[in-house]
N, C-alpha and C positions, 0 to 999 in steps of 0.2 A: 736200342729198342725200336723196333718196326711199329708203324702205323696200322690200322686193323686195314684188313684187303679189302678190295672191291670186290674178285670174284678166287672161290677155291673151288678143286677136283671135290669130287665125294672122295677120293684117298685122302688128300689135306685133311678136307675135316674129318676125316674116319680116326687121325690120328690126332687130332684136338680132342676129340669125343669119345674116345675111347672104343670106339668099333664103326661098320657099317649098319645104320639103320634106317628106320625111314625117315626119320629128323634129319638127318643128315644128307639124304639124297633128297631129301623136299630142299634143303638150304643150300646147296650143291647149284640147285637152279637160279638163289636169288644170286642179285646182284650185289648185294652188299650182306655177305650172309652173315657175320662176327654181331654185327649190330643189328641182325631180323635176329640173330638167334634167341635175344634178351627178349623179346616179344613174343616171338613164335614159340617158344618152348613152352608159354603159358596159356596155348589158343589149342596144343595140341590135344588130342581124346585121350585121357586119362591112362589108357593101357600104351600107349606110344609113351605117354613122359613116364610110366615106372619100365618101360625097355631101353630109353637111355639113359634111367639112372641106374639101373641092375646090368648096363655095358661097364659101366666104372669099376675096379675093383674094390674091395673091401678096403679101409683104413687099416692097416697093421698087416694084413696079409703074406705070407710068410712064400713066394714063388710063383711063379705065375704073372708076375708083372711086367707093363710093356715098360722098355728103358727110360719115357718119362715120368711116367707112376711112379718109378723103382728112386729117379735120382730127386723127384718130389720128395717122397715120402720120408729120406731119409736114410740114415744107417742105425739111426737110434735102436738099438735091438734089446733092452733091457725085457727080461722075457716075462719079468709082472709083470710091466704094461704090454706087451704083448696080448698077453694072455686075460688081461682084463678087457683090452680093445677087441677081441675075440668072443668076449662072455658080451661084452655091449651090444657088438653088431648084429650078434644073433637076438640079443633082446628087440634089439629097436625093428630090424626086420620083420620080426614076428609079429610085434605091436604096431607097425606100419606100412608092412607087405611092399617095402621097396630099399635098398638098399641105401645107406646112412653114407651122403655126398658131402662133401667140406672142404672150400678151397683151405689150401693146409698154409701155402705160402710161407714153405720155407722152417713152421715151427717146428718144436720135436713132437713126437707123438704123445708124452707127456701132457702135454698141451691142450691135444687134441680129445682126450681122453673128458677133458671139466666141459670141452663147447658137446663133444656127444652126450654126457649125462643131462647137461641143460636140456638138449634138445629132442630128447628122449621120450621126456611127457609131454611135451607140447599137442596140441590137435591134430591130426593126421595132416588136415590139409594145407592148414597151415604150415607144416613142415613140408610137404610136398612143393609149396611155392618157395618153401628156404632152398632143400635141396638143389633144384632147379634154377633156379638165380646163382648158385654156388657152384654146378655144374657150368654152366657161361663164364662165369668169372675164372676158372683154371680153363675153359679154352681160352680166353682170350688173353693170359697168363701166358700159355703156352705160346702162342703165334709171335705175340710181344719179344720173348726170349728167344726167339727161333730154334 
């Protein structure tokens, strides 16, 4: 397990993060970006943090995913839970205009399925500060495992 770094490219965290954004090219310049991220992510104006949570792909998503997404998430392919993780994400998006973030850590999608219902109804914003804190937690998952 690696220690969080002092300084990454905007590439490094592009790939922690799931894309180039501005979040990511603002933390690119700190110095200790892994550990501003956990603070900065929640200082950001509201249309930056639903742009790096709509860089993240969908939970269950079937193609399109970058190699650590892909070996995250799973090979679990049962295609009811698929296709319920499908019917959710588009519920909770719609009901929260940003897309449904969950360090997975390893579970099967099964799993994943009871914490997205839970989190479903909750207040917008308050899910916004879940997401978001859950978005930090799989980068700094990811940097950990190299």
């Amino acid at each position: 397990m690696r220690e969080l770094p002092r300084q990454l490219t905007a590439g490094e965290l592009a790939e922690l993060f799931e894309g180039r954004t501005r979040f990511v090219e603002r933390l690119a310049a700190e110095p200790d970006p892994l550990t501003r991220a956990r603070t900065l992510v929640h200082e950001l104006p509201e249309d930056e943090q639903r742009e790096i949570l709509d860089a993240h792909p969908a939970i269950g998503r079937r193609g399109g995913l970058s190699a650590r997404s892909s070996a995250e998430q799973g090979a679990d392919a049962d295609p009811e839970v698929l296709a319920e993780l499908e019917r959710l994400n588009a519920e909770y998006e719609a009901r929260h205009g940003f897309r449904f973030v969950v360090f997975v850590n390893r579970r099967p999608k099964s799993e994943i399925l009871a914490v997205l219902r839970e989190r479903i109804d909750r207040p917008t914003q308050a899910e916004l500060e879940t997401a978001l804190g859950e978005l930090v937690a799989i980068a700094e998952d990811r940097w950990r495992r190299g």
